[in-house]
C-alpha positions as CSV (number, residue, x, y, z in Angstrom):
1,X,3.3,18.9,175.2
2,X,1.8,16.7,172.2
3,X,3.3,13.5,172.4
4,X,4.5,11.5,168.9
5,X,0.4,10.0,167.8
6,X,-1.1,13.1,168.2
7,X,1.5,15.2,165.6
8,X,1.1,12.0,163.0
9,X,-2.6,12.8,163.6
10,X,-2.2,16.5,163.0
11,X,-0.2,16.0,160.2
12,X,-2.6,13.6,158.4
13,X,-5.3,15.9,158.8
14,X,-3.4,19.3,157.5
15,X,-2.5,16.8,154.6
16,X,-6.3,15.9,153.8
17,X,-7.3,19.9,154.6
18,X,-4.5,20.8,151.5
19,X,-7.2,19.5,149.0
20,X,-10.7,18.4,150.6
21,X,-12.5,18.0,147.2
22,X,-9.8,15.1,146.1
23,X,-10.2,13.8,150.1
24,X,-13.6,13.4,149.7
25,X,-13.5,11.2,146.2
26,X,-10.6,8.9,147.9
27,X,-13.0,5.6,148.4
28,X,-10.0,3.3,149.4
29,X,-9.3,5.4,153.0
30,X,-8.1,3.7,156.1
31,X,-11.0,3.9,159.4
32,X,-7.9,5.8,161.2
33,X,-8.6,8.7,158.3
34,X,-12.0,8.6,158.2
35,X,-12.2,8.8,162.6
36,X,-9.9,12.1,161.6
37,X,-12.4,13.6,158.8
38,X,-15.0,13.3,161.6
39,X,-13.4,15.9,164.4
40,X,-14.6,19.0,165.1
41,X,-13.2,22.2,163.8
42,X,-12.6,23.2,166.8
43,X,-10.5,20.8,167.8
44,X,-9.0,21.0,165.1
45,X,-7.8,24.6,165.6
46,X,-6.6,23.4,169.3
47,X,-4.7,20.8,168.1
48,X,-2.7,23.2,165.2
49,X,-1.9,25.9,168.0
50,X,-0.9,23.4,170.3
51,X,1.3,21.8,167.9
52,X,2.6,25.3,167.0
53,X,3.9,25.6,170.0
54,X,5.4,22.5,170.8
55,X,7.4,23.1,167.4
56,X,8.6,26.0,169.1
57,X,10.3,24.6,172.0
58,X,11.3,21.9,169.7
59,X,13.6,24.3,168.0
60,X,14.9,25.7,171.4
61,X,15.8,22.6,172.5
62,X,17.7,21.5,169.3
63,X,18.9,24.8,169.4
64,X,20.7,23.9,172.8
65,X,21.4,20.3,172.6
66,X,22.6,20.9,168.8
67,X,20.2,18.8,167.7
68,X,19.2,18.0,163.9
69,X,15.4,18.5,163.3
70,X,13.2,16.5,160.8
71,X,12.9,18.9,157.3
72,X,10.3,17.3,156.0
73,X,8.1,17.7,159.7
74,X,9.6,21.6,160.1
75,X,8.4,22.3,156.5
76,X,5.2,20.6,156.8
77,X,4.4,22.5,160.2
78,X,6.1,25.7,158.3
79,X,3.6,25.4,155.7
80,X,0.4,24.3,157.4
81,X,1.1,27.6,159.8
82,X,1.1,29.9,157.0
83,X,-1.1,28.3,154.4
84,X,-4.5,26.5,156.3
85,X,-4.2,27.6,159.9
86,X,-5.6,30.7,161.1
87,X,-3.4,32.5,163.5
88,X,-5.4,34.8,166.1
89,X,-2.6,36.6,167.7
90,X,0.8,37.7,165.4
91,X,3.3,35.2,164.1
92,X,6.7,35.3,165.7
93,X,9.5,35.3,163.1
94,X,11.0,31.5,163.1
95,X,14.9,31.0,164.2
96,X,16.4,28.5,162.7
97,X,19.6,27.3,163.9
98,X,23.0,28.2,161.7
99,X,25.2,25.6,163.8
100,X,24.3,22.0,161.4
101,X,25.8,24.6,158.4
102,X,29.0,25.1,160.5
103,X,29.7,22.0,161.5
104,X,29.3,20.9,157.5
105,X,31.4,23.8,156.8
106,X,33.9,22.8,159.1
107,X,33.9,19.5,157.8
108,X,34.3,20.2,154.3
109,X,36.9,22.4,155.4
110,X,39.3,19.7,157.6
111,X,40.5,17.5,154.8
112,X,42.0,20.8,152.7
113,X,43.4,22.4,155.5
114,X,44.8,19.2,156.4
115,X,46.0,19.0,152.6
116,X,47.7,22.1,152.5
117,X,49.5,22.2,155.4
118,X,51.0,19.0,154.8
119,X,51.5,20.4,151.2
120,X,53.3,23.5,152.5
121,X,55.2,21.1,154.7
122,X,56.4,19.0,152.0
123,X,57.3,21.7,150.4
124,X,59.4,23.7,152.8
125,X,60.8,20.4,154.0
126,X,62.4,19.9,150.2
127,X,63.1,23.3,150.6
128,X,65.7,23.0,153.8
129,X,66.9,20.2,151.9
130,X,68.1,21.4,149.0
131,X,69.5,24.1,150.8
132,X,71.4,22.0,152.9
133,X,72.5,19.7,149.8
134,X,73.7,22.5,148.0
135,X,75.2,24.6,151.2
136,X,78.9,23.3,152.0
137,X,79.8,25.6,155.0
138,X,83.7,24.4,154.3
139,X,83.5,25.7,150.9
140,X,86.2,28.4,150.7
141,X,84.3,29.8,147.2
142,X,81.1,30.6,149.3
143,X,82.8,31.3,152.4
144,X,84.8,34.1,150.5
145,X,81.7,35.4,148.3
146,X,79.5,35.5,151.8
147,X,82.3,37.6,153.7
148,X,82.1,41.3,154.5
149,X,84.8,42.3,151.7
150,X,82.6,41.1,148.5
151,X,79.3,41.7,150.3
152,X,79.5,45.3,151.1
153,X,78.8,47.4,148.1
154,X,81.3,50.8,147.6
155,X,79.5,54.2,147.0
156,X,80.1,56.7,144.3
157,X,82.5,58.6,146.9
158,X,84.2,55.9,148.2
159,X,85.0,54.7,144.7
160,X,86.3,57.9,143.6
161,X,88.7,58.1,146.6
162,X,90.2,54.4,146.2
163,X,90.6,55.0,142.1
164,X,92.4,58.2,143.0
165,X,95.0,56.1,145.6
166,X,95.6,53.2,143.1
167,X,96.2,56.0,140.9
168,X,98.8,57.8,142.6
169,X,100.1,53.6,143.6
170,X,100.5,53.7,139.4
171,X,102.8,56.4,139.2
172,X,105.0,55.4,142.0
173,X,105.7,51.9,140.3
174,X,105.8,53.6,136.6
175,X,108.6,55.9,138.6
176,X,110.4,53.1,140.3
177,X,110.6,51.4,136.9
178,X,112.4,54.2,135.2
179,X,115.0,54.2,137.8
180,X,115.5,51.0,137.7
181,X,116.0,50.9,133.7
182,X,118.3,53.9,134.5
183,X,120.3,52.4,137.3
184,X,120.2,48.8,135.6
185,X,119.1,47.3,139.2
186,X,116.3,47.6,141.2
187,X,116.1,51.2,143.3
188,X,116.7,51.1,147.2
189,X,113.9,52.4,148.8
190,X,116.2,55.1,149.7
191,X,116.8,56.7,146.2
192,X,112.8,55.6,145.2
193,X,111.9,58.0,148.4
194,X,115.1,60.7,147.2
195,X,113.4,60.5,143.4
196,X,110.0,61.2,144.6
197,X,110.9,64.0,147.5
198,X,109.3,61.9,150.5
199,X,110.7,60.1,153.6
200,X,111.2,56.5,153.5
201,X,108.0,56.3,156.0
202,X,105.5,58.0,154.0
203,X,106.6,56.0,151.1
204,X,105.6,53.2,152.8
205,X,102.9,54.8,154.0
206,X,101.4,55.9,150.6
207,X,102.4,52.0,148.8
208,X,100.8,50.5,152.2
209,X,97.2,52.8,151.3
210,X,97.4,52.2,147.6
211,X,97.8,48.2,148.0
212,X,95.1,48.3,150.3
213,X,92.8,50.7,148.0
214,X,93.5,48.1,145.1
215,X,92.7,45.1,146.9
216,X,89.4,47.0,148.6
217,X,88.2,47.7,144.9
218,X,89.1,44.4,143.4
219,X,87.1,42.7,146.3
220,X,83.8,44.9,146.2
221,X,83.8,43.8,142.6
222,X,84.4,40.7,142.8
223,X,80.8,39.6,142.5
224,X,80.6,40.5,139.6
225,X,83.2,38.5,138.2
226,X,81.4,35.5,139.6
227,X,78.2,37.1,137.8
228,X,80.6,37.1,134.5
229,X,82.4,33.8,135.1
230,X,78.7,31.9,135.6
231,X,77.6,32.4,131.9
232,X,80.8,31.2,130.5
233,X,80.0,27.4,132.8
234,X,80.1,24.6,130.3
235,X,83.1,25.8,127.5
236,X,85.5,23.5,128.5
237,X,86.7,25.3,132.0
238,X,85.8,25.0,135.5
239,X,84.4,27.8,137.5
240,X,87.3,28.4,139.6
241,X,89.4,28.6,136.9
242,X,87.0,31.2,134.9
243,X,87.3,33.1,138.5
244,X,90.8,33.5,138.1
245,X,91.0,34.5,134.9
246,X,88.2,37.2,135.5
247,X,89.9,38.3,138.4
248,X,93.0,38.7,136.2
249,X,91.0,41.0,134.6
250,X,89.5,42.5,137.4
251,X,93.5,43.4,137.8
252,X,94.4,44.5,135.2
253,X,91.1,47.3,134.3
254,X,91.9,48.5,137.8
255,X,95.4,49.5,136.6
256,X,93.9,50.5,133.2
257,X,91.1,52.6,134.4
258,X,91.0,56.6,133.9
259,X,88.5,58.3,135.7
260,X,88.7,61.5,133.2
261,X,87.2,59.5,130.3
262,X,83.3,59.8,131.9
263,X,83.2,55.7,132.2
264,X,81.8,54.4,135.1
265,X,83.9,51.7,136.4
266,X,81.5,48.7,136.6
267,X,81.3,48.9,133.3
268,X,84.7,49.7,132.2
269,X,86.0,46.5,134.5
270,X,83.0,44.3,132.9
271,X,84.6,44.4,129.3
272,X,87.6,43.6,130.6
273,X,86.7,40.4,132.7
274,X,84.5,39.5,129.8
275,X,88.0,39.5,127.0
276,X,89.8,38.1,129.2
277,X,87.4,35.2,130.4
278,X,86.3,34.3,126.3
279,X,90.6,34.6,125.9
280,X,91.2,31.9,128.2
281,X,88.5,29.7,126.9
282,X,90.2,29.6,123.7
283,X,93.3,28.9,124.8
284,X,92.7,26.5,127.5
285,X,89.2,24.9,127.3
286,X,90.4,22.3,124.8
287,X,93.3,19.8,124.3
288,X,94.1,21.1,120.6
289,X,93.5,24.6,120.7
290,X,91.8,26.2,118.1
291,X,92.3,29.8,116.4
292,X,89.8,32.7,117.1
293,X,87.8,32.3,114.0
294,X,87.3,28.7,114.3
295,X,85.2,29.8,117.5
296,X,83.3,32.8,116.2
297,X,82.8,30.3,113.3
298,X,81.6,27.9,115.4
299,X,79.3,30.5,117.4
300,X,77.9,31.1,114.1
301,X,76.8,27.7,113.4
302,X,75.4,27.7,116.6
303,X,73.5,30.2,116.7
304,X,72.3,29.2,113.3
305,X,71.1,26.1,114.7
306,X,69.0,27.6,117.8
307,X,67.4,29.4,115.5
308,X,66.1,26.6,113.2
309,X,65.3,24.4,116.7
310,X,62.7,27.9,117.3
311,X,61.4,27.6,114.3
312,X,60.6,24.2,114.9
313,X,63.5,22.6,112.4
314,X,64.9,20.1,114.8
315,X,67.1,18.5,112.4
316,X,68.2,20.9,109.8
317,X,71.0,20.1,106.7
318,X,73.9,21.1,106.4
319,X,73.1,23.1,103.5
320,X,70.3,25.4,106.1
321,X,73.2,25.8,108.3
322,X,75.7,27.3,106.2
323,X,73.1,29.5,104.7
324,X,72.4,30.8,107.4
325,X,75.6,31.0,108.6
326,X,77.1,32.7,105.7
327,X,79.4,30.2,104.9
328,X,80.1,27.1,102.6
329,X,79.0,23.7,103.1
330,X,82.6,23.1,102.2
331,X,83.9,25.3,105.1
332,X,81.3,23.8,107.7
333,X,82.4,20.4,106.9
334,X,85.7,21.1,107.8
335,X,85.0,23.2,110.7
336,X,82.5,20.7,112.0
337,X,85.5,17.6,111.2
338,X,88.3,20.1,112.8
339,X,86.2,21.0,116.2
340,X,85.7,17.4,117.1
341,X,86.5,16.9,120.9
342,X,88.6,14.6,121.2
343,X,88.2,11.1,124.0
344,X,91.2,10.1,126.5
345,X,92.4,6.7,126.2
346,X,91.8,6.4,130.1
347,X,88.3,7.2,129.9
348,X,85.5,4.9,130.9
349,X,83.2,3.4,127.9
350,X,80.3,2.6,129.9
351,X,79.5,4.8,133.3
352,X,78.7,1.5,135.1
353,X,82.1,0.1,134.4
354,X,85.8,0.6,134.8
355,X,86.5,-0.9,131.1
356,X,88.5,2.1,129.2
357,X,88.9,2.8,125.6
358,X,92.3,1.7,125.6
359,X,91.2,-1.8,126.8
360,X,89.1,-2.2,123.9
361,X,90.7,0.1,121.1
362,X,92.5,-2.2,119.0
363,X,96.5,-2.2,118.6
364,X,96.8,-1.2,114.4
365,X,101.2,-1.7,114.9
366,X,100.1,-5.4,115.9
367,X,98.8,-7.9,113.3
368,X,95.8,-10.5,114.2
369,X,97.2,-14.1,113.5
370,X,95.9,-14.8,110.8
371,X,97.1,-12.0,108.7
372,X,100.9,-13.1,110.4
373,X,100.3,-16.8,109.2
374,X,99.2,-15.9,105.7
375,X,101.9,-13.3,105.1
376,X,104.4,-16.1,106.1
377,X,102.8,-18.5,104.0
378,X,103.3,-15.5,101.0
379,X,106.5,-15.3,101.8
380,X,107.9,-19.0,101.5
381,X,105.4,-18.8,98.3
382,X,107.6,-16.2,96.4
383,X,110.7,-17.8,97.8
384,X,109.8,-20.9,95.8
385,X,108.4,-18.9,93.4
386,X,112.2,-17.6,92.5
387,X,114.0,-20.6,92.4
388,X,112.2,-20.5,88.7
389,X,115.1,-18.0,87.9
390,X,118.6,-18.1,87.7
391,X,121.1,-17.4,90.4
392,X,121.8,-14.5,88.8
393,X,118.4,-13.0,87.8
394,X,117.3,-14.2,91.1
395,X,120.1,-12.6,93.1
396,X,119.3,-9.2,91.1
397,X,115.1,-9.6,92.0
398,X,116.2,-10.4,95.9
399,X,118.0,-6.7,95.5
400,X,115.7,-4.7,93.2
401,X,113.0,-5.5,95.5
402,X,115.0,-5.8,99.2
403,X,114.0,-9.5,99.6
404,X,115.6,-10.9,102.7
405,X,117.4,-7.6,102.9
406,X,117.1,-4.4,104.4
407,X,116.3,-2.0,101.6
408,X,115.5,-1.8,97.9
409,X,118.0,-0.5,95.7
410,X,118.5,1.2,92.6
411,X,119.6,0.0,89.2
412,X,123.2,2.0,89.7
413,X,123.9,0.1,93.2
414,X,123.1,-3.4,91.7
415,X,124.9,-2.5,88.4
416,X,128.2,-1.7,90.7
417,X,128.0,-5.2,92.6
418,X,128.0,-6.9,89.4
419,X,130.2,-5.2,87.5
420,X,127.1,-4.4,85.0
421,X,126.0,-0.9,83.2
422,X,123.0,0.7,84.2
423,X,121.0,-0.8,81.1
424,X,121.9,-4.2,81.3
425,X,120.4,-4.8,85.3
426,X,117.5,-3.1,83.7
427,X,117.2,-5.8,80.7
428,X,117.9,-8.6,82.9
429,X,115.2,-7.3,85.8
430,X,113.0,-7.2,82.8
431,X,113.1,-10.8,81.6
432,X,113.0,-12.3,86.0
433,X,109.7,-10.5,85.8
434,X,108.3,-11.9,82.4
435,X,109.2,-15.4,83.7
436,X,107.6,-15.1,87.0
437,X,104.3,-13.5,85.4
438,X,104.8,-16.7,83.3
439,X,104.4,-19.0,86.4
440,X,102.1,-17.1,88.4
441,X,99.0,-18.6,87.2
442,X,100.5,-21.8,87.9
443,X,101.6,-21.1,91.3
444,X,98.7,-19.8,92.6
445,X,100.0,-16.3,94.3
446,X,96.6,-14.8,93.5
447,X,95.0,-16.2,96.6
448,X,97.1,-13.1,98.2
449,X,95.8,-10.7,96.3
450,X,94.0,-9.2,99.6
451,X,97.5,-9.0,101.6
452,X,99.3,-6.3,98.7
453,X,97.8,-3.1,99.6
């Protein structure tokens, strides 16, 4: 095998053979190149297929001890094989070893695996715990939507059969209520059984079937109810109270419903959930309830609104509001001032506090102090203000005007205390006033000018 000097060797001389007419002018050669230039051809030749084949077992053995073989000699030997050696007997293809492009693969390869499966992780980790956030297993609402009575779906058969029992559960009440507004009382179930022609036990038996009937088509539909009752979240009621009232109903198109008309049920119980869900909104969503067409109003302007936010108007006037709307600015100013919501005393001002508008609403029934002390100092004002007058004039001012009494009174009341017509208080009321307009410059009552309103 050619040890490390003889392939330098080789490959300085395959180097030189690549060009020998730019060899030969080199004048600034080492002695080591010049010893090489010197060699036989022969040897030459000995030399190449010796290294040729010690490049061979090179490969093998990188091959087995994964190994990373010089480029630069490979392609040199590659080159100088096919180029300016000549081969006697035929070339064997050259292997060259995949595994050095695997192992880069594979590391390329680790850091994104790694990152997505700690991605995926993450992700199903926030997954499980939103689930569990959300998930209360003592919640009676989820408990009673995830049982086997609103989760199991009724077929067109079944249906058919249970509207026919709640039917015939119809006219057995409509028939008890007869008798009773014949009788005056409520029917035995005696004469109910007599007035119908059945025993007392399959009376039972046929209110026991048509209860249960009712009960089995109100609960398969009750889903959608919550389905309903979810796009009404937000108006001023709670969902469990919008479940109620959709279940209400739920009721009452069960009671309503008439198989002969060609409706299918679903959707004859859907507009009746829907009325009477938007019904109890009305009613019950605020704390000053509102008419009907203050709402539809309302959805109007609304919807008037959305539409300009689309159109990208994010502020638009009044006046593009109730054009669109189809009303007045006059009218949308009063339904706008009219829908106001309306604040509880008790309820916090700031979420981070426990301070409450009633803490820091001002009391308008109590005066500040220095209104009191100035209304005082009024008071004794015009009290000195009257001794100006005589006891008479003054006495008749004091009454006109209910000074230091309880109420003003009239000309006729004050003209019976004195024993004086109508006229005369009048002419005498007349002349106190000139004489106090006369002083009041002098007095100085202008300073409350601000404290007469």
């Amino acid at each position: 095998m050619l040890q490390w000097p003889d392939l330098r060797q080789l490959l300085s001389v395959l180097e030189l053979g690549e060009n020998p007419s730019s060899s030969l002018n080199m004048q600034s050669v080492a002695a080591d190149t010049e010893e090489i230039m010197n060699v036989e051809p022969s040897t030459i030749l000995a030399l190449a297929k010796n290294a040729l084949s010690a490049s061979k077992q090179a490969l093998a053995l990188a091959e087995d001890l994964k190994l990373d073989l010089d480029d630069s000699l490979s392609n040199s030997l590659g080159s100088a094989n096919s180029s300016t050696l000549p081969v006697e007997e035929e070339e064997a293809p050259t292997v060259r070893s995949t595994r050095r492009l695997e192992r880069q693969s594979k590391r390329r390869r680790m850091p994104s695996k790694f990152m997505i499966s700690d991605t995926y992780s993450l992700r199903k980790t926030n997954v499980r715990k939103k689930v569990s956030g959300s998930y209360d297993p003592n919640d009676p609402l989820r408990l009673f939507l995830r049982g086997p009575e609103t989760t199991q779906l009724l077929t067109a058969k079944e249906e058919s059969e249970l509207i026919v029992k709640v039917q015939d559960l119809m006219r057995l009440e409509k028939l008890k209520s007869n008798l009773q507004s014949q009788f005056g009382r409520e029917p035995t179930l005696v004469e109910w059984a007599e007035a119908i022609g059945l025993s007392c036990s399959a009376l039972q038996a046929e209110l026991h079937n048509g209860n249960r009937s009712r009960e089995k088509l109100v609960y398969a539909n009750f889903r959608m109810v919550f389905h309903v009752a979810k796009q009404y979240q937000g108006r001023g009621m709670n969902l469990q109270d919008l479940l109620q009232e959709g279940s209400m109903g739920l009721i009452k198109s069960v009671e309503k419903f008439k198989p002969q008309v060609g409706c299918l049920f679903a959707t004859y119980s859907y507009w009746w959930i829907r009325q009477t869900i938007t019904k109890s909104i009305v009613q019950h969503s605020r704390t000053i309830r509102l008419p009907e067409n203050a709402y539809s109003l309302l959805g109007k302007v609304v919807k008037a609104k959305r539409s300009y936010i689309q159109e990208g108007n994010h502020c638009p006037s009044k006046e593009e509001l109730a054009t669109r709307a189809g009303i007045t600015v006059q009218k949308l100013d009063k339904l706008l001032f009219t829908t106001r919501t309306p604040l509880s005393m008790q309820q916090p001002v700031w979420t981070d506090q426990d301070t409450t508008f009633q803490e820091v609403t001002p009391d308008t029934g109590i005066e500040i102090p220095d209104v009191s002390v100035a209304k005082q100092l009024m008071r004794q004002h015009v009290r000195n203000l009257l001794r100006v007058l005589s006891p008479k004039e003054r006495k008749i001012i004091k009454l006109r005007f209910g000074i230091e009494e309880s109420k003003e009174n009239s000309l006729s009341e004050i003209g019976n205390i004195f024993g004086l017509s109508k006229e005369r208080v009048r002419q005498l009321e007349s002349r106190a006033l000139y004489k106090l307009k006369q002083c009041l410059v002098k007095q100085g009552l202008g300073a409350y000018a601000d404290l007469l309103v």
